[in-house]
C-alpha positions as CSV (number, residue, x, y, z in Angstrom):
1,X,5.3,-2.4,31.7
2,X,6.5,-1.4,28.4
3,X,7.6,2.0,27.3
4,X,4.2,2.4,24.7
5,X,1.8,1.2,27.7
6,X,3.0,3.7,30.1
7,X,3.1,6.7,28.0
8,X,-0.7,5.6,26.6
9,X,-1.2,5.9,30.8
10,X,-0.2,8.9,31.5
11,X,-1.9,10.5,28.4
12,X,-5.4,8.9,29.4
13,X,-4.8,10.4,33.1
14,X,-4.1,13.7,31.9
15,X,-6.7,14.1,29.2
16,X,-9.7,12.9,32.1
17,X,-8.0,16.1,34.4
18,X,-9.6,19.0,32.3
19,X,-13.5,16.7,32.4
20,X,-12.8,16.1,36.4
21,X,-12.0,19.7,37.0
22,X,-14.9,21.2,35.0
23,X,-17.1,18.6,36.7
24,X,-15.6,19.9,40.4
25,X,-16.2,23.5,39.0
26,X,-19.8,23.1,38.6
27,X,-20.2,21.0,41.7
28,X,-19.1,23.9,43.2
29,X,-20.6,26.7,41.5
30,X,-17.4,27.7,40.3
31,X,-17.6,28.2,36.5
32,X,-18.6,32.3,36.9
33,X,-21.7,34.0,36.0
34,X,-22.0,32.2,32.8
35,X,-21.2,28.6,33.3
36,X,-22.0,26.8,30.1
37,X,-20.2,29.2,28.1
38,X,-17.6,28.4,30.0
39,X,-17.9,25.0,30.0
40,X,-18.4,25.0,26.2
41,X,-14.8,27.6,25.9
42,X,-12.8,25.0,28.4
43,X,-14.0,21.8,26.2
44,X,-13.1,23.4,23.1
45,X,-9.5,24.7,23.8
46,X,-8.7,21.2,25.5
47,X,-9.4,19.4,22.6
48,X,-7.6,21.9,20.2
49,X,-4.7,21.2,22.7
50,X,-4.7,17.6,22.2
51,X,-5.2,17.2,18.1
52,X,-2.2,19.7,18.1
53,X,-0.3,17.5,20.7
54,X,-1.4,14.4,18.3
55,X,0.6,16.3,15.3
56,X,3.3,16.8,17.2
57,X,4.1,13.0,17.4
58,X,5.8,12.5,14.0
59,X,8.3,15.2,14.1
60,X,9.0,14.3,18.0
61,X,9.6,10.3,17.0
62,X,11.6,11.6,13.5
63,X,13.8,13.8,16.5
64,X,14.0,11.9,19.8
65,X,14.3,8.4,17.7
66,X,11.9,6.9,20.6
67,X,9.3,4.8,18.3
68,X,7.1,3.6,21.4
69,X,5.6,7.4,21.2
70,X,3.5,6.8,17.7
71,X,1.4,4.4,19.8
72,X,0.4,7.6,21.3
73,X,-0.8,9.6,18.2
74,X,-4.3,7.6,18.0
75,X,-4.9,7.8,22.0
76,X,-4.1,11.4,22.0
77,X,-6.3,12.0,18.5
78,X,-9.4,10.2,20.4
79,X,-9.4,12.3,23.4
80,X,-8.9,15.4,21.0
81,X,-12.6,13.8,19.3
82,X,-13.7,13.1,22.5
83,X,-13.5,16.8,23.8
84,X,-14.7,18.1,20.4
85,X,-18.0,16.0,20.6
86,X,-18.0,17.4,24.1
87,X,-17.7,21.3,23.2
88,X,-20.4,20.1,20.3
89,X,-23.0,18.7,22.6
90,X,-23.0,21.3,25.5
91,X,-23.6,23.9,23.1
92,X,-26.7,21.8,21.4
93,X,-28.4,20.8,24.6
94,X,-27.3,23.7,26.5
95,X,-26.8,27.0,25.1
96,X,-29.5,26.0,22.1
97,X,-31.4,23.7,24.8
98,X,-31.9,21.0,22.0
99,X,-33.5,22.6,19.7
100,X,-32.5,22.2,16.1
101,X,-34.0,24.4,14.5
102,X,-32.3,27.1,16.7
103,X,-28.9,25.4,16.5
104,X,-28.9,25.6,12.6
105,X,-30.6,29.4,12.4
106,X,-27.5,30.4,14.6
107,X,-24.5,28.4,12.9
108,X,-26.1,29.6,9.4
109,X,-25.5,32.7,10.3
110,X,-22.4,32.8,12.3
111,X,-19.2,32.5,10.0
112,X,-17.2,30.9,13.3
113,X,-19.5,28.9,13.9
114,X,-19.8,27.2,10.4
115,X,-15.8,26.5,10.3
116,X,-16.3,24.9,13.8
117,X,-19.0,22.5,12.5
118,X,-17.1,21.6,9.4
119,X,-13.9,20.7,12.0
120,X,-16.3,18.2,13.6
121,X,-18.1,16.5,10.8
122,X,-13.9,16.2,9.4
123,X,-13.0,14.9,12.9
124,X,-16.0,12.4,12.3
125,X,-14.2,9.8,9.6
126,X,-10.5,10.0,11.4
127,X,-12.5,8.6,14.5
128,X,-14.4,5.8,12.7
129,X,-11.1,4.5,11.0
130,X,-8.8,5.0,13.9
131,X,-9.0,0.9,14.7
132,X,-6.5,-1.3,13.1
133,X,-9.1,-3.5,11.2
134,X,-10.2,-0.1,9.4
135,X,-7.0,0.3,8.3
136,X,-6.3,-2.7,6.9
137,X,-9.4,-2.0,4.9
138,X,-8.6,1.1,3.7
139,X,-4.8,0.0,2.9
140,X,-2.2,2.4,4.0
141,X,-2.0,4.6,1.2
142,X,-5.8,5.4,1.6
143,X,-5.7,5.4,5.2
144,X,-3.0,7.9,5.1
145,X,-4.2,10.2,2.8
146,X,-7.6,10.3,5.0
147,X,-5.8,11.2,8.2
148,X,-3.7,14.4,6.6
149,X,-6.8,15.8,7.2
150,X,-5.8,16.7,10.7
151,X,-4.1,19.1,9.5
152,X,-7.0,21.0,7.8
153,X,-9.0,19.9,10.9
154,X,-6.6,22.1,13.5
155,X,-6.2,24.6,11.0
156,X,-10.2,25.0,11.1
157,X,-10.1,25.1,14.8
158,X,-7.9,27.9,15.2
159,X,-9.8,30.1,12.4
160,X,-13.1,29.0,14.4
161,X,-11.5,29.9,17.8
162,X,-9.7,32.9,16.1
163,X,-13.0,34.3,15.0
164,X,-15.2,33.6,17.7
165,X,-12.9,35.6,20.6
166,X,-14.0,39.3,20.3
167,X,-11.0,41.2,21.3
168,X,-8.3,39.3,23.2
169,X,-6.8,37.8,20.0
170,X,-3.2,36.5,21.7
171,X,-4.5,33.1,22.7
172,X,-5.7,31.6,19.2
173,X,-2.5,33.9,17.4
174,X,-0.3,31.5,19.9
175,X,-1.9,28.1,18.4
176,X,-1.7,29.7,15.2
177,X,1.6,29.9,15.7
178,X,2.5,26.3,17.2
179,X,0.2,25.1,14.3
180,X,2.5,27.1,11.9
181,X,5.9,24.9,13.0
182,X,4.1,21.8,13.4
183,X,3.6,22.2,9.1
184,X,7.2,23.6,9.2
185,X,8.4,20.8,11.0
186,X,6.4,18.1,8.5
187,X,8.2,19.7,6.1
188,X,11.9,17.8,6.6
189,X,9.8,14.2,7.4
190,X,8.1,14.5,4.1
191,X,11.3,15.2,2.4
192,X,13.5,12.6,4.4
193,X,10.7,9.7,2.8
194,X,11.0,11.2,-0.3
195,X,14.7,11.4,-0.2
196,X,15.2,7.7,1.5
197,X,13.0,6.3,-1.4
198,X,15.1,7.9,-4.0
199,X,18.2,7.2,-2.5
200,X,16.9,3.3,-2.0
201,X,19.0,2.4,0.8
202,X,17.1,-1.4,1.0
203,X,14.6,-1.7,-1.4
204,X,16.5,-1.2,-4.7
205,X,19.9,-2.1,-5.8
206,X,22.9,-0.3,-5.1
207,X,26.5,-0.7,-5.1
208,X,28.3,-2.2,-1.7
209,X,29.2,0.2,0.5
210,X,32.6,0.5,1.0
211,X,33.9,-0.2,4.4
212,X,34.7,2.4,7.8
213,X,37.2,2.0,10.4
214,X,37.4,4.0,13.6
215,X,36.1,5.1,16.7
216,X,32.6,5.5,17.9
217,X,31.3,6.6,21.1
218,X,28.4,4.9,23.3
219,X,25.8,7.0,24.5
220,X,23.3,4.6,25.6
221,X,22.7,1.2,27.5
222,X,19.0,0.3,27.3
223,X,17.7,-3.2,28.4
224,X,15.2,-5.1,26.6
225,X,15.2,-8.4,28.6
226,X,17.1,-10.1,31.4
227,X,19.9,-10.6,29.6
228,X,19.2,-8.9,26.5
229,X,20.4,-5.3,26.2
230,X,20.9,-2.5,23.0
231,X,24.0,-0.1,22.9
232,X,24.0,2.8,20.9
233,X,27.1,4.2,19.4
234,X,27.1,7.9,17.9
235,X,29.9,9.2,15.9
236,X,32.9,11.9,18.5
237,X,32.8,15.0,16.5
238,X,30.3,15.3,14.3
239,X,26.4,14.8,14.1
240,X,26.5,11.7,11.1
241,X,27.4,8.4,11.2
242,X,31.1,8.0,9.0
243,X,29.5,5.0,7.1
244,X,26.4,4.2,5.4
245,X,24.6,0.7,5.5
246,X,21.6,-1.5,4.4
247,X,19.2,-2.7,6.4
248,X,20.6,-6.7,8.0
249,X,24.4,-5.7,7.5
250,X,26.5,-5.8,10.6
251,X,30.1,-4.3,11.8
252,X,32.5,-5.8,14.0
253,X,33.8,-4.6,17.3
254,X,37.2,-4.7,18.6
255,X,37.4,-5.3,22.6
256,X,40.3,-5.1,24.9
257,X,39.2,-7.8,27.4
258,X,41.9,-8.1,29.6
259,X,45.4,-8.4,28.1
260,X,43.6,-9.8,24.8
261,X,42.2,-8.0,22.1
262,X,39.4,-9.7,20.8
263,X,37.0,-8.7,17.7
264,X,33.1,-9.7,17.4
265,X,30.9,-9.1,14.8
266,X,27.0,-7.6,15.7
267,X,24.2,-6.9,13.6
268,X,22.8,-3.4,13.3
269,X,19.4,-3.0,15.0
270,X,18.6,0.2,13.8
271,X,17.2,1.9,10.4
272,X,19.5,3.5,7.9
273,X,17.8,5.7,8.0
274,X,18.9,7.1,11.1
275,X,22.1,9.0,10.4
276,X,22.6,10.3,13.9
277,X,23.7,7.1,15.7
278,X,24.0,3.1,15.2
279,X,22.6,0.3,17.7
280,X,23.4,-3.2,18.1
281,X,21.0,-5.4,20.3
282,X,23.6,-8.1,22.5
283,X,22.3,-11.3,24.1
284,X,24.2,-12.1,26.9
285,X,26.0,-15.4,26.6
286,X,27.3,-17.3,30.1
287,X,30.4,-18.5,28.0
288,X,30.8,-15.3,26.2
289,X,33.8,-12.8,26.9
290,X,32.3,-10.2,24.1
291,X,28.9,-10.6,25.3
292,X,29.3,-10.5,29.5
293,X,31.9,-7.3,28.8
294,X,29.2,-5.0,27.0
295,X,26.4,-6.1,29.9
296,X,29.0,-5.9,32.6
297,X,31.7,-3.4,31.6
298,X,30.9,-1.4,29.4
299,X,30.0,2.4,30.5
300,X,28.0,4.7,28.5
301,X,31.0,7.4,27.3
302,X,33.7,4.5,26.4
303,X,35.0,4.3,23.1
304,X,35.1,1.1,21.0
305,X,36.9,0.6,17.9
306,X,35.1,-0.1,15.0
307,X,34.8,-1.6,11.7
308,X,32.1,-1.8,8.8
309,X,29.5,-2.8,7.5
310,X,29.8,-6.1,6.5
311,X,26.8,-8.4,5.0
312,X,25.0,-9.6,2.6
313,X,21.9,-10.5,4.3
314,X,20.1,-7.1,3.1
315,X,17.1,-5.8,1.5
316,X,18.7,-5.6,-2.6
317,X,15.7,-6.7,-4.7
318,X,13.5,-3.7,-6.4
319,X,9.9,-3.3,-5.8
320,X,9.5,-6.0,-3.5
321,X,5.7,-6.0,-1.9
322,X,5.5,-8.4,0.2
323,X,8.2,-10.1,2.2
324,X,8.0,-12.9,4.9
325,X,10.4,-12.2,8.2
326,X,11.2,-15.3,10.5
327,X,13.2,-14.8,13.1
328,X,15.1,-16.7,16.2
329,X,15.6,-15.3,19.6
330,X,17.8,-12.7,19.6
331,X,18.1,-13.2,15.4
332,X,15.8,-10.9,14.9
333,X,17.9,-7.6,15.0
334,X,18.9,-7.8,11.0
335,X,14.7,-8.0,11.3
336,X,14.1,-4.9,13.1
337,X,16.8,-2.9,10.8
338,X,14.7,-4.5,8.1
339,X,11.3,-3.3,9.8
340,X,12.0,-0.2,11.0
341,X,13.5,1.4,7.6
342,X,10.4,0.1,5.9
343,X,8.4,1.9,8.3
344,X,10.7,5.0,7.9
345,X,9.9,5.4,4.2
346,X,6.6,4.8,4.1
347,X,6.4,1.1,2.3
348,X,2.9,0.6,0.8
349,X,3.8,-3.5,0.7
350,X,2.3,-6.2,3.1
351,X,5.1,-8.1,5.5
352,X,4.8,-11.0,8.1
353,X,6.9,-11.8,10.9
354,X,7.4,-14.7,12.8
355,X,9.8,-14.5,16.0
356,X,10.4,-17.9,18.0
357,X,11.5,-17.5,22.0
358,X,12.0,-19.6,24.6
359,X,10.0,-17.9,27.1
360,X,7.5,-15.2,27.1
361,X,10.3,-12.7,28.7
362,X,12.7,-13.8,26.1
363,X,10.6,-11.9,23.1
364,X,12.3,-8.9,21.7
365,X,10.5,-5.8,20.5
366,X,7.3,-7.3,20.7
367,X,5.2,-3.7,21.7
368,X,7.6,-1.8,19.1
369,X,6.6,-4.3,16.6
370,X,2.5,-3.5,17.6
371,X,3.5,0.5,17.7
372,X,4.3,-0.2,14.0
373,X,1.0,-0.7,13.1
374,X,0.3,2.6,14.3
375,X,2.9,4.5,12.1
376,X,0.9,2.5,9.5
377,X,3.2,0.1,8.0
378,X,1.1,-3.5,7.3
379,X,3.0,-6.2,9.1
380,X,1.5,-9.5,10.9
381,X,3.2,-10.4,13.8
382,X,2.8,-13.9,14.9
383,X,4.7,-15.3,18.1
384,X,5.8,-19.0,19.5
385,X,7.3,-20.0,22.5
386,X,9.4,-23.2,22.7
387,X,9.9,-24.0,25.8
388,X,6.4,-22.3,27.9
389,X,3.0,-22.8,27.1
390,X,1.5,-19.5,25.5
391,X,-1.2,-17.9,27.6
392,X,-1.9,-15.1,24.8
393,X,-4.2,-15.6,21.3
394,X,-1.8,-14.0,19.5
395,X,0.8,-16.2,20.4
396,X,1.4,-20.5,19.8
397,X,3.8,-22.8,21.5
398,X,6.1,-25.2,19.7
399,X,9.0,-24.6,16.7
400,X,7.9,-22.7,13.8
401,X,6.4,-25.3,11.3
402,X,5.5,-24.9,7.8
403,X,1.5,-23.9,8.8
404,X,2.8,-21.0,10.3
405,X,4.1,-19.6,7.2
406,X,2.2,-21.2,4.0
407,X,-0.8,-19.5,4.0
408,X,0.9,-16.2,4.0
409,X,3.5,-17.1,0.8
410,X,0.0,-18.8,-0.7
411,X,-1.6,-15.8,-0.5
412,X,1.3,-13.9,-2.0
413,X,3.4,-16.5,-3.9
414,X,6.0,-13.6,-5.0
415,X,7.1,-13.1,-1.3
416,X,10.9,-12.7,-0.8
417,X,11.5,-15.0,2.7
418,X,14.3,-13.0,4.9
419,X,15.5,-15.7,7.9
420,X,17.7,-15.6,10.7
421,X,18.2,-17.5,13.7
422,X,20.3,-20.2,15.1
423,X,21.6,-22.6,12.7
424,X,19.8,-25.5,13.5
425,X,16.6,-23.7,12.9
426,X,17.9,-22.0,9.7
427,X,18.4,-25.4,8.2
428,X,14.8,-26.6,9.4
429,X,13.1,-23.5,7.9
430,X,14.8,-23.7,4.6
431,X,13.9,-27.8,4.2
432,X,10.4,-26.3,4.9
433,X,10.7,-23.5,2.2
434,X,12.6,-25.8,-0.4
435,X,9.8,-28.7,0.1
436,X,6.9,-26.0,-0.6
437,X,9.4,-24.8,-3.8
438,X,10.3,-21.4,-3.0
439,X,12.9,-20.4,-5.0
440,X,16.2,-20.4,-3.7
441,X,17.2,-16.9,-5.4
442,X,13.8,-15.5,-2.7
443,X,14.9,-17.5,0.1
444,X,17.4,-15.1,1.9
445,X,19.1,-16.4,5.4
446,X,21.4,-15.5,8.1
447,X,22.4,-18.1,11.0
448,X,24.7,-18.0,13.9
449,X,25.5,-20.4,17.1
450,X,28.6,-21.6,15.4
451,X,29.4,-23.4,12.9
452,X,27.5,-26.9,12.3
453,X,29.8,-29.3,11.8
454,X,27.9,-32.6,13.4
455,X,29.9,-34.8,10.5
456,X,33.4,-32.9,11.6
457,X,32.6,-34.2,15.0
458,X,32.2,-37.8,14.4
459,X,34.7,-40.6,15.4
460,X,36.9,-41.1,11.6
461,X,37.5,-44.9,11.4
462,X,41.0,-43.9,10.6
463,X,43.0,-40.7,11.2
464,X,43.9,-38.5,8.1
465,X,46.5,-36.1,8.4
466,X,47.3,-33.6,5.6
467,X,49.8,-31.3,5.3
468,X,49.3,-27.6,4.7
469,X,51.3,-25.3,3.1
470,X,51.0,-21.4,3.4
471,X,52.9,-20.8,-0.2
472,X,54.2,-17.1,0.6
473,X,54.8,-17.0,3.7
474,X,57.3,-20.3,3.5
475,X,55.3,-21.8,6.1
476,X,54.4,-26.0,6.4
477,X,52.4,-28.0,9.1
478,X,50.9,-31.1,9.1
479,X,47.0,-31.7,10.5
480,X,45.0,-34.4,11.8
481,X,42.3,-33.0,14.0
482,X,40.0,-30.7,11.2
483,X,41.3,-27.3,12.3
484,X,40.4,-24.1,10.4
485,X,42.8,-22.9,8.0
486,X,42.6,-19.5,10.0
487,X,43.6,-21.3,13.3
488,X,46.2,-23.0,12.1
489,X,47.9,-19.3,10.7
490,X,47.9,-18.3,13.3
491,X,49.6,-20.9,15.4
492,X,52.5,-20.7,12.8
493,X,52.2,-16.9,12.8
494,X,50.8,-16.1,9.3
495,X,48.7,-13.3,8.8
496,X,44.9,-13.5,8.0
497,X,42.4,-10.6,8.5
498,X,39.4,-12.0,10.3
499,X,36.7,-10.2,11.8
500,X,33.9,-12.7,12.7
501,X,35.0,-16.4,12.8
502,X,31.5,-17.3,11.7
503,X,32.0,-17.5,7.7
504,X,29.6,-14.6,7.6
505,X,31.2,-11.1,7.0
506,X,33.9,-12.4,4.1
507,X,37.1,-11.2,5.9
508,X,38.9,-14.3,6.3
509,X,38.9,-15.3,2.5
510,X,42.0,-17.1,1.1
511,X,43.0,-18.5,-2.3
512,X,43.0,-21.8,-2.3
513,X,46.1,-23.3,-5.0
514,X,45.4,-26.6,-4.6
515,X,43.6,-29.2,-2.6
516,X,40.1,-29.3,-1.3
517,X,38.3,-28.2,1.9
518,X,34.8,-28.4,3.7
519,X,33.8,-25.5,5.6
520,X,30.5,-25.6,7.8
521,X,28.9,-21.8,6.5
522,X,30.0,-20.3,3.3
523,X,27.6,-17.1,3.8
524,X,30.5,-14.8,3.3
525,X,31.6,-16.4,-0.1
526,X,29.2,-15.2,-3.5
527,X,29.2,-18.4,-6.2
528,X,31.8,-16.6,-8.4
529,X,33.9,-16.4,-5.5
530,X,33.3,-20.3,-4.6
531,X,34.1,-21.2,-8.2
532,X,37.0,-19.6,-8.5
533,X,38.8,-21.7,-5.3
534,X,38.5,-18.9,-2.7
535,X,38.2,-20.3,0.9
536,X,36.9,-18.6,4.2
537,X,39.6,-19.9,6.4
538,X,38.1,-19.4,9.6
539,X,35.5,-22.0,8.8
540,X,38.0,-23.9,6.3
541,X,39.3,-27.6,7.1
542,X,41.4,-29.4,5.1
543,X,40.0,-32.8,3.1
544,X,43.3,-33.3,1.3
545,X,47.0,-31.5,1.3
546,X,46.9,-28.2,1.0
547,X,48.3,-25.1,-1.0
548,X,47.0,-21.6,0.5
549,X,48.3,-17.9,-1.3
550,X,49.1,-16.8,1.9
């Protein structure tokens, strides 16, 4: 069971206690001399309890980072109607025993009783466009606006219960008072959007951030899937991350796995805009030493050297409105950085997502990425399984194919397409997107799985061997079996920085002086950089005799 279900569970429990206990209570002659009033009083201070509780949910997610508890804000909010209508109808029927007439006499002339009528008939619209579809309608700027009300709504509630107590004023002074830091504490969130749109950490275009190196602590394992698992690293003596970075950049990890120090390169799963720590979300490989040492070895206190960020797969393009996400098993934690800063400033645009799995229990984030709708950011999330048969509506089986996608970039032919998955399915999706002529310069994509070199692999009618010259370091070897330029430094002890082997973060880059190469991902090279003869050597191979400034 998911985090979001759970929670939703043990709130519906809870908010049925007060009902089953006032029920028992009567049963039992137990509600004193003057029962409805009671029961009237109880109904009214539970559900002043639970609209405060549902305010409380923003400033707790903004605090505790846990996004599953937004999912909570509407179930909480309903029970909070729920009692209201209650503490409504018992005094109708009951206390005024139906009559209208008498009901409106008496709230015409009572001044608490006319700010607790206006709370209801306020409470009335939040309820009606709680559902998803009424959102949608409304569109998310509208909707929110609509639901600030809440805040005017408890604030009416306390005045009402405020003025109705005769002399014991300490109990509606108290919710005046948690009402009072609930505003405080909206305060900092509404100034955190502001400041994360100004500041434009995705959306607009900035300069590259500059690079960190150093130490950061983990603080927490938490699994997502069988062999899928997020580690979050927080800085050792101070409450900020060192670095910033956009949304879809990654940094690289160095690991001492047995006598050998290796480095590997992960994405950042989590929003810029949460300065406090950084997560990366690791798929366990069987044939991977990085990989099967984080599930394995890895203990929440250790300290890993790191570096970063590195990437250009990022959000860089101003006012962009409506953006098309499509990724890959576990290629789509650049998508969740992506997703989960647009939710944390508030984007007014329209995004769909497409994630392909193997298997039902392979899908990542799925119940984060249906909380999302309930922090109100508009994103379609369609699902497909490639290798079990879907059981769910919302979900297909097969690859993703072009029907998936075209009526969405149809509807909103501006659409900036953000990709990344395994290389094979990279290079499917983009045919797809180049034969429906989406422009390259919208078409932005991230692959890994190695690189794909099917034409390096196959049997050469003859054997060429080239020589390879390392100009400043005085250093000559002769090739004849298409190794990178980076493996072949190193086996003659020339030095290359290298961080991911993958031709994605840009470390490895080398002048070339003469001679031409093929190199199976160029992701970490811009044009001006190909143009000008500069080489990723850890993706490299040599097509002729080289010359390398190295």
């Amino acid at each position: 069971m998911s985090s979001a279900k759970f929670i939703k569970r043990v709130i519906c429990m809870n908010a049925v206690i007060p009902i089953l206990m006032l029920g028992w209570d009567y049963w039992n002659q137990q509600l004193g001399p003057n029962a409805i009033n009671t029961a009237i009083h109880i109904t009214g201070i539970v559900s002043l309890v639970l609209l405060l509780l549902s305010l409380l949910i923003s400033p707790l997610v903004r605090i505790t980072k846990q996004q599953d508890l937004f999912s909570s804000r509407k179930t909480l909010g309903l029970f909070g109607f729920a009692y209201a209508m209650m503490h409504l109808a018992l005094y109708f029927f009951l206390d005024r025993e139906g009559d209208l007439s008498s009901t409106l006499n008496e709230i015409s002339s009572r001044r608490f009783l006319q700010i607790g009528t206006l709370a209801v008939i306020l409470l009335l619209p939040l309820a009606a466009t709680s559902t998803q579809s009424m959102r949608k309608r409304l569109g998310i700027r509208n909707w929110n606006r609509l639901h600030r009300l809440a805040y005017l709504i408890a604030a009416l509630a306390v005045l009402h219960y405020f003025l109705q107590v005769k002399s014991d004023t300490r109990t509606p002074i108290v919710f005046a008072i948690v009402l009072g830091v609930l505003l405080v504490l909206r305060i900092p969130t509404q100034a955190l959007v502001k400041s994360e749109k100004k500041i434009s950490l995705g959306i607009t275009k900035r300069k590259q951030n500059k690079t960190w190196k150093g130490n950061l602590r983990l603080t927490s394992i938490q699994q997502e899937t069988h062999n899928v698992s997020t580690f979050r690293f927080s800085p050792l003596d101070s409450n900020l991350i060192p670095f910033k970075f956009q949304a879809g950049q990654f940094i690289s990890l160095q690991l001492m796995i047995g006598s050998q120090m290796t480095r590997r390169s992960y994405t950042i799963a989590s929003s810029p805009s949460q300065h406090e720590s950084i997560e990366i979300t690791v798929k366990r490989e069987p044939r991977g030493a990085a990989s099967s040492y984080l599930h394995e070895k890895a203990k929440i206190g250790d300290l890993f050297a790191v570096q970063g960020p590195y990437g250009r797969f990022t959000l860089n393009e101003a006012n962009i409105k409506q953006i098309l996400l499509i990724a890959g098993g576990v290629g789509i934690t650049p998508i969740m950085s992506i997703l989960r800063y647009l939710r944390d400033i508030q984007w007014d645009g329209e995004a769909q997502v497409l994630i392909s799995a193997k298997t039902k229990r392979d899908l990542l984030f799925f119940h984060e990425l249906d909380s999302m709708l309930e922090s109100g950011l508009r994103v379609r999330v369609q699902t497909t399984l490639t290798k079990e048969e879907s059981e769910s509506t919302s979900s297909q089986s097969g690859r993703i194919n072009e029907s998936m996608f075209k009526p969405f970039l149809h509807e909103h032919p501006d659409s900036h397409v953000y990709l990344c998955g395994p290389n094979d399915m990279a290079e499917s999706i983009n045919s797809m997107l180049e034969k429906i002529r989406i422009p390259p310069d919208k078409i932005h994509r991230e692959s890994f799985g190695g690189s794909k070199r099917s034409d390096f692999n196959e049997p050469a009618k003859e054997v060429n061997q080239f020589v390879i010259a390392f100009e400043t370091s005085k250093c000559e070897l002769t090739d004849k079996d298409k190794t990178p330029i980076l493996e072949l430094a190193e086996s003659c002890g020339v030095s290359i920085n290298f961080d991911c082997r993958e031709g994605v973060c840009g470390q490895c880059k080398v002048q070339l002086s003469e001679g031409t190469v093929e190199m199976g991902c160029e992701d970490g090279l811009s044009p001006s950089e190909k143009s000008e003869g500069i080489v990723l050597a850890c993706q490299a191979v040599a097509k002729s005799d080289l010359v390398i400034k190295v």
